[in-house]
C-alpha positions as CSV (number, residue, x, y, z in Angstrom):
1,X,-32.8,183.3,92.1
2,X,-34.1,179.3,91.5
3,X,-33.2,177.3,94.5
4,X,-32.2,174.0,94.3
5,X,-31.9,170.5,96.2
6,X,-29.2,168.5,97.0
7,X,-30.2,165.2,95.8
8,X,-27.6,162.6,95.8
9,X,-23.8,162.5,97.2
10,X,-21.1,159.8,96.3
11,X,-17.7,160.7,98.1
12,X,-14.8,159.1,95.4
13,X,-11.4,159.4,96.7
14,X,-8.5,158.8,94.4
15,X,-7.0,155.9,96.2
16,X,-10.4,154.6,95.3
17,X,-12.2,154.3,98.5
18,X,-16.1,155.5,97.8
19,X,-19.2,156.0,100.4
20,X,-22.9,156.9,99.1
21,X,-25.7,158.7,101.0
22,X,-28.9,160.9,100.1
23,X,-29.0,164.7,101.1
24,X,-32.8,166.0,101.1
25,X,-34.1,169.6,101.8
26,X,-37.6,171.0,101.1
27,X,-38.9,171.3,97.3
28,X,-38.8,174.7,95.5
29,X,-42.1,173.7,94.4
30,X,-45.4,171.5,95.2
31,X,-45.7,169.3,92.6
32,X,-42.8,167.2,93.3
33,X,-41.0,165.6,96.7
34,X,-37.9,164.9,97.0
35,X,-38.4,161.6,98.3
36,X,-39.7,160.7,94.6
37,X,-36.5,162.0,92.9
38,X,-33.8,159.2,92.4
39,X,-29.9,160.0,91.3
40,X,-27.3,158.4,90.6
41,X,-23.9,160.0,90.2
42,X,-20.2,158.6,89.5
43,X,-17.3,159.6,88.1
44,X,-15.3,157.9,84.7
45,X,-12.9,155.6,85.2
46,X,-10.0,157.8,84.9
47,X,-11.3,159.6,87.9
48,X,-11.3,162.8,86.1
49,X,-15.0,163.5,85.3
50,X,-18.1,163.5,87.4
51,X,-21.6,163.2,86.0
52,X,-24.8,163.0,87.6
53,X,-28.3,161.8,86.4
54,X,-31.6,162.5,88.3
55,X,-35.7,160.9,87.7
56,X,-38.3,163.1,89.5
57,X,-37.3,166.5,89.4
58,X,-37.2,169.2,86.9
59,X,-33.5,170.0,86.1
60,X,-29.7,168.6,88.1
61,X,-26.9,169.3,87.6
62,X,-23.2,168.1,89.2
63,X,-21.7,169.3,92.1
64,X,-17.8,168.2,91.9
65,X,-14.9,168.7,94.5
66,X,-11.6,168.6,92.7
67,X,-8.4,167.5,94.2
68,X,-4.8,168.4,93.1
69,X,-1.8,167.2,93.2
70,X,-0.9,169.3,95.6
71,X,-3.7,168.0,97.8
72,X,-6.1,171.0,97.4
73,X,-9.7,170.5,97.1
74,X,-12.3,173.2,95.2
75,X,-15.6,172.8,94.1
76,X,-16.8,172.9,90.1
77,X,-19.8,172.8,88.6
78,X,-21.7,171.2,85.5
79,X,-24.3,172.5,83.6
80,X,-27.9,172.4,84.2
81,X,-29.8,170.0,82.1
82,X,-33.6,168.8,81.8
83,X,-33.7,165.5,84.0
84,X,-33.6,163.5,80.6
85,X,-30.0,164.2,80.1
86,X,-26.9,163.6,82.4
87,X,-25.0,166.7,83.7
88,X,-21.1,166.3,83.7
89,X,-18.0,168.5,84.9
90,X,-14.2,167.8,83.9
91,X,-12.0,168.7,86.7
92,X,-9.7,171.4,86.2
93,X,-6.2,170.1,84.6
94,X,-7.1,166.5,84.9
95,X,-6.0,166.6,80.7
96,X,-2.5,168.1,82.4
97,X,-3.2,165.1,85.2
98,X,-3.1,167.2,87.6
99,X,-6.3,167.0,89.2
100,X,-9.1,164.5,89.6
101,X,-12.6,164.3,91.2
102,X,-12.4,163.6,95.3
103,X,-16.6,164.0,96.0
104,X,-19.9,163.6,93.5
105,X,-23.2,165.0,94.3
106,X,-26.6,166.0,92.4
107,X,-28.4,169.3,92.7
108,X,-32.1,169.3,91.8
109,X,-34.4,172.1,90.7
110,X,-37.8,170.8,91.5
């Protein structure tokens, strides 16, 4: 099992408040530190999609938290790309606009 990094963190909430920080943890590998990856992550302006885009490291991909309208939070998942590309997760029923994207954050494979 690859591990992974997590890079970058970018809390969203729906009434629009937002905080950013960096979360760093030991490389899988040599070759490359995280303190020489950069991300950035953010969601669309619906509020309904996070993406996240990293320099430095091998492969990321995006880590959201999903809120409902109920108030219920769970985490999703986006795919994971090469570092050239942007990895990006639609919450579950934010098409039915029932959910929306509460907390952003980067994983990194090294």
């Amino acid at each position: 099992m690859k591990s992974f990094t997590r890079i970058a963190t970018s809390a969203v909430a729906i009434v629009g408040l937002g905080a950013t920080g960096i979360l760093l943890a030991p490389p899988a590998s040599a070759d490359v530190s995280p303190q020489a990856a950069s991300c950035k992550v953010w969601k669309n302006s619906a509020g309904t999609i996070g993406y996240a885009k990293c320099s430095g490291v091998r492969s990321v991909r995006v880590e959201v938290t999903c809120i409902s309208y109920t108030g219920a939070s769970h985490i999703e998942y986006g795919s994971w790309v090469d570092s050239k590309y942007t990895s990006y997760h639609k919450c579950a029923g934010a098409d039915a606009g029932q959910a929306g994207v509460l907390k952003v954050i980067a994983q990194a494979r090294f």
